[in-house]
N, C-alpha and C positions, 0 to 999 in steps of 0.2 A: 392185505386189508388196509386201504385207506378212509380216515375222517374225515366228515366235510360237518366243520361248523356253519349253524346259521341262525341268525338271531329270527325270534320269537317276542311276541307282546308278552310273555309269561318269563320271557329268558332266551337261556343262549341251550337249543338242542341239539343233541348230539345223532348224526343220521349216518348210516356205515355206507359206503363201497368195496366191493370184492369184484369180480371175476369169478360167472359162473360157466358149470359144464353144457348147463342150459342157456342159449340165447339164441336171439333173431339173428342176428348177424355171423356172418362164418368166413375168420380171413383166412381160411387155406385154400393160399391161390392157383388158380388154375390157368397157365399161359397159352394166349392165344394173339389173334395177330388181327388189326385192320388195313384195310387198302386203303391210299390217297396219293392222289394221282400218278399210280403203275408202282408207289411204293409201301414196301409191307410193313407195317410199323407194330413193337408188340406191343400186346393190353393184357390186364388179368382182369380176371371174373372172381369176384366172391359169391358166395352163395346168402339171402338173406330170404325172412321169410316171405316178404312177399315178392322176390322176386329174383333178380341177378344183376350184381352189381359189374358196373365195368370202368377201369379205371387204368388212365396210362402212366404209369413211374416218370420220373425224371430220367430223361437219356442218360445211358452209363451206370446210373445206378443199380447195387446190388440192393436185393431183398431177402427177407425168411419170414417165418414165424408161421401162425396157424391159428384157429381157435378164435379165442379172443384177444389175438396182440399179431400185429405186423408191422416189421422196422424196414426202414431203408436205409441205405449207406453212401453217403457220396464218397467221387473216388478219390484217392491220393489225398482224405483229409482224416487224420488223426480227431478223433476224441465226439467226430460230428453223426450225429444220425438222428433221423424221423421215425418217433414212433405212432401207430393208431390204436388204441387203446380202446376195448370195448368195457365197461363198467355196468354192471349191476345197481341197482341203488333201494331203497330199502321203499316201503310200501309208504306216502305221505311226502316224498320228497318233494318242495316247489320246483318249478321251471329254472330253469338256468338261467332266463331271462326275467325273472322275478326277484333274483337273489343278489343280496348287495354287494357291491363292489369288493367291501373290506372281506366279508367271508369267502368271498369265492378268492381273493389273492392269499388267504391265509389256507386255503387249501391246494391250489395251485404250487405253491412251496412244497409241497410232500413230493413234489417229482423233479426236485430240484438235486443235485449229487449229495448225498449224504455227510460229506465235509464240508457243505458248503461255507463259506466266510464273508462278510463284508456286502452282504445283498439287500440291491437294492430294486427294487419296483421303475423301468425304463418308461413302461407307456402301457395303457389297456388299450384295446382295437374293439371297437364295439362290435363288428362283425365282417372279419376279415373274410371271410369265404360261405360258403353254403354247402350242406350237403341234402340232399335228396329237397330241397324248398328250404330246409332249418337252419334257424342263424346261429351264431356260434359266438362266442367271449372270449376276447384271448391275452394275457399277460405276459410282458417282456420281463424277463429279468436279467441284472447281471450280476455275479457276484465271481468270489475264488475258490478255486477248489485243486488239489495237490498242487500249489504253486503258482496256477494259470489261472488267467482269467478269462469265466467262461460267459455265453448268455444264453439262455434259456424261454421258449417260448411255449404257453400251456394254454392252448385251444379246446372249449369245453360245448357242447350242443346236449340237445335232447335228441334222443336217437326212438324213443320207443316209450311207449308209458311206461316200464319198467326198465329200462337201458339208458345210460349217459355214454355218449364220444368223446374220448380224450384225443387231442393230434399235441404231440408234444415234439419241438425240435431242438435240439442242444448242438453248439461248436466251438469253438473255441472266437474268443470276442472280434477279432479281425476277421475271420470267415462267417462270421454269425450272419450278416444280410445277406452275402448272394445263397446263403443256403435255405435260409430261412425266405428269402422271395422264389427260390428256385420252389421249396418243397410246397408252400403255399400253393402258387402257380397251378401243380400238376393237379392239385386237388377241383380245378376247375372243370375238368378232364372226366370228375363222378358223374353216373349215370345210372338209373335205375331201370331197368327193363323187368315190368311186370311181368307177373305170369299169370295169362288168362284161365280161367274154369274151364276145366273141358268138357264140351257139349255133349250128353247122351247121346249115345246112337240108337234110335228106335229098333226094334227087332223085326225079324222080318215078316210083313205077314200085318204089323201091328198098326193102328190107327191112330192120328193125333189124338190130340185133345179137341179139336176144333170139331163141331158137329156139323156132317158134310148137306149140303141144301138136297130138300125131298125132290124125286124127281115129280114131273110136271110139267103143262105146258107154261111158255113164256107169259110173264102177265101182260095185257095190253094195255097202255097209259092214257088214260083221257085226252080228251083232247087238247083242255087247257094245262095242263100237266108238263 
């Protein structure tokens, strides 16, 4: 369960996030592959509600996760990974584009390592990527954590009238950019493929809706007509 403060003309309210069993969005992914030019390259598909989502990893990267949370792993780097975070959020919450700087970095800190030390606020990006059309907020940080110094990036969108997107990427401070432009990068790569209504199939036998013309002869048209 995470808090996200946000100031109020009455004060400062308190608004919850969780992770529910219920949501639009579904990261158990599903591996699949596209062609460009004679070469097969893989993608996964999420399932969401209104449609299916398609998206390609950074090459070499491993993955897991399911539900509402899916990580990635770059290779050969100790302490680094991406995660997407689906969040819940409670009935009245503003936009993520409406919410001040100070409260959304002071929430952003909650996914920061739990020992963390010495941190500090690097840069906001007002909207480093997009997903499905949505812009996104996103906050550098760096601080220490078991002895290293780490940096931390918390990318936050509206996903849904009741859903917020967390992309959060952590590595260790000297691999922090190429991972963090790597992981960003791939996120350009989303796509959403509706899924159309399926059209009834009349029965056999059965007539539209449209009222079919009387039979009759052709009318004949004036002359100035």
């Amino acid at each position: 369960m995470k808090t996200f403060f946000t100031a109020s003309s009455l004060g400062l309210a308190t608004l919850l996030f969780s992770t529910f069993s219920v949501r639009a969005l579904d990261f158990t992914p599903q591996e699949t592959w596209r062609s460009l030019e004679g070469m097969r390259i893989p993608v996964l598909m999420f399932s969401d509600a209104t449609g299916r989502i398609r998206y390609q990893p950074p090459g070499g990267w491993n993955f897991s996760g399911g539900g509402a949370t899916f990580m990635l792993y770059p290779p050969k780097l100790n302490g680094a990974v991406m995660k997407l975070l689906l969040l819940q959020h409670a009935p009245g919450t503003p936009q993520i584009t409406s919410i001040s700087s100070a409260d959304l970095t002071k929430w952003c800190q909650n996914y920061l390592a739990s020992d963390a030390k010495e941190v500090k606020l690097q840069q906001e990006n007002p909207s480093p990527f997009l997903l499905n059309g949505r812009e996104s907020r996103e906050f550098v940080f760096e601080y220490l954590s078991s002895g290293q110094r780490f940096q931390t990036s918390v990318a936050v969108l509206d996903w849904s009238e009741k859903e917020h997107l967390a992309v959060i990427i952590t590595a260790l401070a000297p691999d922090f950019k190429a991972v963090h432009d790597t992981g960003n990068s791939s996120l350009f790569s989303w796509s959403l493929r509706k899924v159309e209504p399926a059209k009834a199939t009349p029965a056999p036998g059965a007539t539209s809706g449209a009222t079919a013309p009387a039979p009759g002869p052709t009318p004949i048209k004036a002359p100035n007509q």
